[in-house]
C-alpha positions as CSV (number, residue, x, y, z in Angstrom):
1,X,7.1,-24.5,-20.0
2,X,4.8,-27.7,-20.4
3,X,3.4,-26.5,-23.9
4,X,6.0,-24.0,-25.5
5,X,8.4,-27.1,-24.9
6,X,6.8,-29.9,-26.8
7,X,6.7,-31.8,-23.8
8,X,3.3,-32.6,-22.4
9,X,2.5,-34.4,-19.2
10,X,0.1,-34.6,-16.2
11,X,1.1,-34.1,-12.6
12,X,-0.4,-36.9,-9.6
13,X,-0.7,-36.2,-6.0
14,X,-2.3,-37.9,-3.1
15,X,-2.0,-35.5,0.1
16,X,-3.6,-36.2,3.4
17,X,-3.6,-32.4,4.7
18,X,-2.9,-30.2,1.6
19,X,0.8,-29.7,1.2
20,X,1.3,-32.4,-1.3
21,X,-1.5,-30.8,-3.2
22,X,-0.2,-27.5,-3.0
23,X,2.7,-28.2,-4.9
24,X,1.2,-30.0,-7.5
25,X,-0.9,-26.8,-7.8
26,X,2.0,-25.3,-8.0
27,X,3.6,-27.2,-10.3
28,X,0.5,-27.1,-13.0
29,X,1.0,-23.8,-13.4
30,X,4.5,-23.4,-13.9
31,X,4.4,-26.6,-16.5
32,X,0.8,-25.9,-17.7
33,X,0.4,-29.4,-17.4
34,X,-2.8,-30.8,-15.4
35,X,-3.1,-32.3,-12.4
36,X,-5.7,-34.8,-10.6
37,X,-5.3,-36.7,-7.4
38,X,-3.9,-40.1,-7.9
39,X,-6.8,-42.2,-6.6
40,X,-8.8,-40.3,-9.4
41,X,-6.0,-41.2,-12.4
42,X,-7.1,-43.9,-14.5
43,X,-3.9,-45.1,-16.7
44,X,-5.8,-45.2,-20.2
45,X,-5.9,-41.2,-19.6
46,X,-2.6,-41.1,-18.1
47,X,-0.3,-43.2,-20.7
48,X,-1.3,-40.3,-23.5
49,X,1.4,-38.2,-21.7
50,X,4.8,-38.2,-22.0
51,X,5.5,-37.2,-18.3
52,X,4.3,-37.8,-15.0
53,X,5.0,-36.7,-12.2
54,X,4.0,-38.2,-9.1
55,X,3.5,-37.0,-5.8
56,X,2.6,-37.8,-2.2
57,X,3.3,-36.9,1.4
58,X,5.7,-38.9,3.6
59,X,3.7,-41.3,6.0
60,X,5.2,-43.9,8.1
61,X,8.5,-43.5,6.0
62,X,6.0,-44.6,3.0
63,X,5.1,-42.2,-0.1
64,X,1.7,-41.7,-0.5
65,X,0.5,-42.4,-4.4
66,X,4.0,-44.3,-5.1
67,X,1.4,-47.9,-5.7
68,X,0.0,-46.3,-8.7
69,X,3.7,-45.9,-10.1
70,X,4.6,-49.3,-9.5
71,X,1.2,-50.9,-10.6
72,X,1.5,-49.3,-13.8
73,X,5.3,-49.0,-14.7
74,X,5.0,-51.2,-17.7
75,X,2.3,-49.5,-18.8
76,X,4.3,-46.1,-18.4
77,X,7.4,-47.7,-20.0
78,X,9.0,-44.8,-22.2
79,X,7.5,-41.8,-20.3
80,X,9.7,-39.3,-18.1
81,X,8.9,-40.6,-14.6
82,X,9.4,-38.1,-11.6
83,X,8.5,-38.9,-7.6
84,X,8.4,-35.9,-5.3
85,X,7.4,-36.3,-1.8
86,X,6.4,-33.8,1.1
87,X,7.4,-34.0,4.6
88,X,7.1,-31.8,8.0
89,X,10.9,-32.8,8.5
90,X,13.3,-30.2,7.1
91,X,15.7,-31.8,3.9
92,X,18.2,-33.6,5.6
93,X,20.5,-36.1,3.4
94,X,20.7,-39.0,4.8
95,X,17.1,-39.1,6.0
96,X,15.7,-38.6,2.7
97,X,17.8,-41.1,1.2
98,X,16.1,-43.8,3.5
99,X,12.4,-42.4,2.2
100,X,14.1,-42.9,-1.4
101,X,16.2,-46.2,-0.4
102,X,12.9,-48.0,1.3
103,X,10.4,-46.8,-1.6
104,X,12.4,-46.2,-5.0
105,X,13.1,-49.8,-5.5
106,X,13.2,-52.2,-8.2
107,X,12.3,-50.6,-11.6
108,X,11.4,-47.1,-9.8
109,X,15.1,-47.0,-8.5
110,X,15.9,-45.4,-11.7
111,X,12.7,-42.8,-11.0
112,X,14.2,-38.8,-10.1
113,X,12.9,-38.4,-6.5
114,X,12.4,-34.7,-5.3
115,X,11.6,-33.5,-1.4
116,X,9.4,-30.6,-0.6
117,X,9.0,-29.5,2.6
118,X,5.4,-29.7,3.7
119,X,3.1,-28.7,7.0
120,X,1.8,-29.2,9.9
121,X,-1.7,-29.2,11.6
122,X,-2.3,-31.4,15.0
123,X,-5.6,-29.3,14.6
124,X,-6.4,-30.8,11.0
125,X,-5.0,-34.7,11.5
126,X,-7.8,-37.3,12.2
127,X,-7.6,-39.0,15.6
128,X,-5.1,-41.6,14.4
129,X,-2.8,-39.7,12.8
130,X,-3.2,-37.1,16.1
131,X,-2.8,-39.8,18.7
132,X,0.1,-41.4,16.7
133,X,2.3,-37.5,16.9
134,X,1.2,-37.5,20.7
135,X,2.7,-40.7,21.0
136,X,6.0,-39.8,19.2
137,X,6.3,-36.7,21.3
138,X,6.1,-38.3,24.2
139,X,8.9,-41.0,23.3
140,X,10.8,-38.4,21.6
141,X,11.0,-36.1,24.9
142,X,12.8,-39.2,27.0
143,X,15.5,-38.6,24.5
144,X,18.1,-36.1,25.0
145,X,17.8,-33.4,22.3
146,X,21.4,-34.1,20.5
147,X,20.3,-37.2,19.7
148,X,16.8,-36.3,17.8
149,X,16.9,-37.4,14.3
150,X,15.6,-34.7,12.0
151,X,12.2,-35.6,11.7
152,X,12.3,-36.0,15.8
153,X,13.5,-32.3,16.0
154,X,10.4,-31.1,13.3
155,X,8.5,-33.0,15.9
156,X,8.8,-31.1,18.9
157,X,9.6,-28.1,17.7
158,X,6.2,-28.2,16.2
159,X,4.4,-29.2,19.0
160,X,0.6,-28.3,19.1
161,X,1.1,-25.1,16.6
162,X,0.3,-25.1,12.9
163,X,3.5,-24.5,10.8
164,X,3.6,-24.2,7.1
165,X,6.8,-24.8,5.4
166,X,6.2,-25.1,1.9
167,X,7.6,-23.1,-0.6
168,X,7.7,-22.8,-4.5
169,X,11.5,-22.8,-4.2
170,X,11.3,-26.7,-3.7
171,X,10.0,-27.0,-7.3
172,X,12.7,-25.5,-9.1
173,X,15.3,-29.2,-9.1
174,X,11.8,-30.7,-10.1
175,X,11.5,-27.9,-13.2
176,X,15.3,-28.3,-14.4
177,X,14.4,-31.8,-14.5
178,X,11.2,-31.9,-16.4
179,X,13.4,-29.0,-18.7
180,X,14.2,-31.4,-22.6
């Protein structure tokens, strides 16, 4: 798609534990367009497309990457901009329009934001990130279950185990919009 099409462009990603990463993976080879982590990207190299795509996992309700985008937007004026974040939480609708309400705002409200379902690994967070979860559980389980929001629910149903949710399928609304 990213050269038959006319279209070139370069995929971003910042991810903590992997998933993000894995679907920009993904993504460069269904678009045959690079990718590079976003702390990597320098914008002189990055303007000479005429897409980017940004992504970054969901941490603290906060997209990981997204400062790039919004340091840079005048810089990217013109290009096709598209934000795609991963989260342990499955899609819900409201949910993920408060991750796009609280992040997408000024010029970037205008920016296509995508969800991906990512992972988890207690076994793989550093202590911080580890003792934070722990913490969340342990609040969470005072509540009764019926009133868990989504990404309360992801929480203890994960637990300790590893889980691994992501899936190519998440790309495709990402794809149709990258499609001239």
């Amino acid at each position: 798609m990213g050269k038959g099409n006319g279209m070139n462009g370069i995929i971003l990603y910042q991810s903590k534990y992997g998933a993000t990463r894995k679907y920009a993976q993904w993504l460069s080879e269904r678009t045959g367009f690079p990718y590079i982590e976003t702390k990597k990207a320098k914008i002189a190299d990055v303007q000479k497309y005429d897409a980017v795509i940004l992504g970054g996992g969901i941490y603290a309700s906060g997209i990981a990457g997204l400062s790039f985008l919004k340091k840079h937007l005048e810089a990217l004026a013109g290009k096709k901009l598209i934000v795609f974040c991963a989260g342990a939480s499955p899609y819900e609708e409201r949910a993920f329009r408060e991750i796009v309400e609280h992040n997408m705002t000024g010029k970037l409200s205008a920016v296509p934001c995508f969800y991906c379902r990512g992972a988890w690994d207690m076994a793989a967070m550093n202590a911080i990130d580890r003792n934070l979860c722990k913490m969340l559980r342990r609040a969470t389980a005072k509540k009764p279950p019926s009133e868990y929001e989504p990404w309360e629910r992801a929480l203890m149903e994960a637990g300790e185990e590893t889980c691994d949710w992501t899936d190519p399928k998440y790309l495709d609304p990402i794809l149709e919009e990258i499609r001239p």
